[in-house]
Steps between C-alpha positions, in 0.01 A plus 500: 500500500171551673272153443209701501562745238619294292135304484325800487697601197457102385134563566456819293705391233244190432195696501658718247607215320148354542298817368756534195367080414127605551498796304724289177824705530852310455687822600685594779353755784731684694461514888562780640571516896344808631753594786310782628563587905721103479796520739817416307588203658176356352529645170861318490350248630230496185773541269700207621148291470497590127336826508724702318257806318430713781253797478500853762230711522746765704781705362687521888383108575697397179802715562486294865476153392692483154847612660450171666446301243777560303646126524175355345397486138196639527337768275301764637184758332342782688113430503363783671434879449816674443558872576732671278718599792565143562597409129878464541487325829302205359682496180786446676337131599241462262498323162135543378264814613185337459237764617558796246204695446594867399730704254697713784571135623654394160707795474627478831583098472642593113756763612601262859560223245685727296724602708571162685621348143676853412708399876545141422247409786246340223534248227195615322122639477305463812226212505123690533166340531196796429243447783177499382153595717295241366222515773471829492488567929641789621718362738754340210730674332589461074360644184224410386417242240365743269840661484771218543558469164589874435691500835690138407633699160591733716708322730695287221621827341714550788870417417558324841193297566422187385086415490486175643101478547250655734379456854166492706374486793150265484170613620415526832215277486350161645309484163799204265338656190575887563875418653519312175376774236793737679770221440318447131544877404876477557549259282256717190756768611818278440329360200434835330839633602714226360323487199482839377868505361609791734875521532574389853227260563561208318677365857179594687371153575520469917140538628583552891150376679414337810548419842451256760107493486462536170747383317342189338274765333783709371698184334200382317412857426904497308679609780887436407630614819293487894589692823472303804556598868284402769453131373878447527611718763181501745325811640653823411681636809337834654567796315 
């Protein structure tokens, strides 16, 4: 087990730990290791250090590094933009889509769900997080917070996913108060969604927010779940 990842992941886990006390919260906040462009040995390395909820932004870098991972209890969600042509190969892997932003996505994630429990290769829904544009820049993807709540109904009528919460990507933005009104609207969005008695959403509680600069704002802000890379893992190798 590498020494030093293990004290970065030590390290994160304490400043998570230490914006959940500030901000009056008793629950638990999920860390989630971002494992973007990580070689495998590392990520096993990660896993073996306690790291064990992994995160790809990459449909063909997941189908790489999860065949060897096999022998490690790990669980792994697919955080970046997924192509439709990709669906099957990251279900394969994946428990948890957590960046679904459009109905042609749905349907295609519904009917590859569908068919894996039809085959016996699924034990039941698929996990999905909505992700939600709350900054509003061009450059993210998600629907907007105007129509989450439509789209969230939407998504929980489908037989074979399971509405787990919603996903954003904070502002990009050295101004604490803006990156913290985009985390804030995510959590109006979960609010409204859970409450308004819509079949499907009653589950939707995960509020998927965060990362390594930011993510004391996002746990006092109600994040339940934060995505960290570079603060564990280092600089992100060239792309």
């Amino acid at each position: 087990m590498s020494d030093d990842l293990g004290a970065a992941l030590a390290s994160v886990q304490a400043r998570v730990d230490a914006a959940a006390r500030d901000a009056g919260r008793d629950e638990d906040v999920s860390l989630l290791l971002a494992v973007k462009t990580v070689p495998l040995e590392r990520v096993r390395e990660a896993i073996s250090a306690g790291g064990t909820l992994l995160g790809h932004n990459r449909a063909q870098e997941l189908g790489a590094i999860e065949p060897g991972l096999t022998d490690l209890a790990h669980e792994t969600h697919f955080i970046g933009h997924l192509q439709s042509n990709k669906v099957n190969q990251v279900l394969r892997w994946a428990s948890c889509v957590q960046t679904l932003d459009s109905a042609a996505l749905a349907q295609r994630l519904d009917r590859a769900r569908g068919r894996a429990l039809d085959e016996g290769e699924a034990a039941g829904p698929l996990d999905v997080l909505v992700q939600v544009n709350t900054s509003g820049e061009e450059s993210k993807s998600g629907v907007t917070p105007e129509n989450a709540a439509a789209f969230a109904a939407d998504v929980a009528a489908h037989h074979h996913l399971r509405l787990r919460g919603f996903m954003t990507i904070g502002a990009n933005s050295p101004d604490s108060a803006r990156v913290r009104a985009s985390y804030e609207a995510l959590l109006q969005v979960r609010d409204t969604v859970v409450g308004s008695g819509q079949a499907g959403t009653e589950e939707a509680h995960e509020l998927s927010m965060g990362m390594s600069g930011d993510l004391e704002i996002a746990v006092a802000a109600g994040a339940t779940m934060v995505r960290v890379g570079s603060a564990i893992f280092g600089a992100r190798l060239t792309e």
